[in-house]
C-alpha positions in Angstrom: 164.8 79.7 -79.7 163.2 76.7 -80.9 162.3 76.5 -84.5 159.3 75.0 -85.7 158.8 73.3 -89.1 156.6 74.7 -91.7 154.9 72.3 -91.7 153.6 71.8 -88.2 150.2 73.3 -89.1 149.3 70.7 -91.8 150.1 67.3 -89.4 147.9 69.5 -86.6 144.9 69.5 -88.9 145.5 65.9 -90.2 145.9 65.4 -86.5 142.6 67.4 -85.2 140.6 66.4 -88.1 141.0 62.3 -87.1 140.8 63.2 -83.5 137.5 64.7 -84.0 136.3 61.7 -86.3 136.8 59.3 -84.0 135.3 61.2 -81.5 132.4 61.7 -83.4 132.4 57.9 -84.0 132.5 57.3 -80.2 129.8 60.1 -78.8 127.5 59.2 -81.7 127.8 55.5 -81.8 128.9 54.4 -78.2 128.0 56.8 -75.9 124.5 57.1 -77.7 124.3 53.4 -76.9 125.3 53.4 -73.1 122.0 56.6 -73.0 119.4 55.0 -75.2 119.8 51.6 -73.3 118.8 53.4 -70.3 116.7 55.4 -71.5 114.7 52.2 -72.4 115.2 49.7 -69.8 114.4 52.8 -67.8 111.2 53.1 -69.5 110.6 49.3 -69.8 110.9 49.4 -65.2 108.1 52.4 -65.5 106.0 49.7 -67.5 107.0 47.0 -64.8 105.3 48.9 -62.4 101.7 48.4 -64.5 102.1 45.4 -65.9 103.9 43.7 -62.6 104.6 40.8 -65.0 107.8 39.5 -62.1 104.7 39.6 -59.5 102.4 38.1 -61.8 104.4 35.0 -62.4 105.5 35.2 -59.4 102.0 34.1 -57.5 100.7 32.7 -61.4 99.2 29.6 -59.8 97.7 31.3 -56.7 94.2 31.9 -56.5 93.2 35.9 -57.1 92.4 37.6 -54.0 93.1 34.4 -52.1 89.8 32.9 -53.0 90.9 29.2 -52.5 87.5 28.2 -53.9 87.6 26.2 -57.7 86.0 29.8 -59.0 89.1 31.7 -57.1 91.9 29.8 -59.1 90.5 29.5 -62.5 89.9 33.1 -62.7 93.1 33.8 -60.9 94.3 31.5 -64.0 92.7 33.4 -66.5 93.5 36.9 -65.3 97.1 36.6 -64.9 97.6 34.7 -68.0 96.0 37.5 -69.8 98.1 40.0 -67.8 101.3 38.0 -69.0 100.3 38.2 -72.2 99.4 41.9 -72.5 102.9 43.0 -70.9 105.2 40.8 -72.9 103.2 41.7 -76.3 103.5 45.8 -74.9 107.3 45.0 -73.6 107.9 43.1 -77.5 106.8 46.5 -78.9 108.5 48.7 -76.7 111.4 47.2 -77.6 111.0 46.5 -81.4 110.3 50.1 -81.4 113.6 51.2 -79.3 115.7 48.7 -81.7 114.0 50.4 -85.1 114.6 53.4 -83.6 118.6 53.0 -82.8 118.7 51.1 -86.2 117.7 54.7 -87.7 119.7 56.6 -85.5 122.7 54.5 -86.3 122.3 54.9 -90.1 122.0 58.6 -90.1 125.5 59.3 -90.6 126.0 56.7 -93.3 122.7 58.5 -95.0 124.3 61.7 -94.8 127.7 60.7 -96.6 125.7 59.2 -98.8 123.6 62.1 -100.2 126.4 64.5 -100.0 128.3 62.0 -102.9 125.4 61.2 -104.5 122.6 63.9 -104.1 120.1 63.2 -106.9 119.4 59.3 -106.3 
């Protein structure tokens, strides 16, 4: 019969309470990275598939609907240079707005602590 000390129970809880703390640490702050990122760049290849910006520089200095006349390339010019400049300003919010967004999510628990210690301020 093996005895066990009395007090097993109390380094089990010290145990299970720091397991659980750093595993909140990792699922909140970690793993929550690895799924937001794609859940972004995932939406940011949606947006590649309206904006087309990689085609759009791609074929920048080609005329638009392969008008080779003078008219053909400086509208071609103008067009996609507007085009380039609507998707990186829409990509630039997209992403300020994903970073603000993790910024917040990431301060949540600090937040929390916080108010529980100090619940009037």
């Amino acid at each position: 019969m093996k005895l066990v000390k009395p007090d097993f129970a109390i380094y089990y809880l010290i145990e299970r309470f720091f397991y659980r703390l750093f595993e909140f640490i990792r699922h909140w702050y970690f793993k929550s990275f690895l799924k937001y990122s794609d859940f972004v760049i995932n939406i940011l290849e949606r947006l590649d598939r309206i904006f087309a910006l990689r085609v759009t520089l791609k074929f920048f200095f080609q005329p638009l609907y392969q008008d080779y006349s003078l008219l053909g390339y400086i509208l071609g010019f103008i067009f996609r240079t507007s085009r380039v400049l609507i998707s990186i300003l829409v990509y630039g919010l997209i992403l300020i707005a994903a970073l603000v967004l993790y910024i917040v999510w990431l301060l949540i628990p600090p937040f929390l602590i916080y108010k529980v210690f100090y619940p009037s301020i």
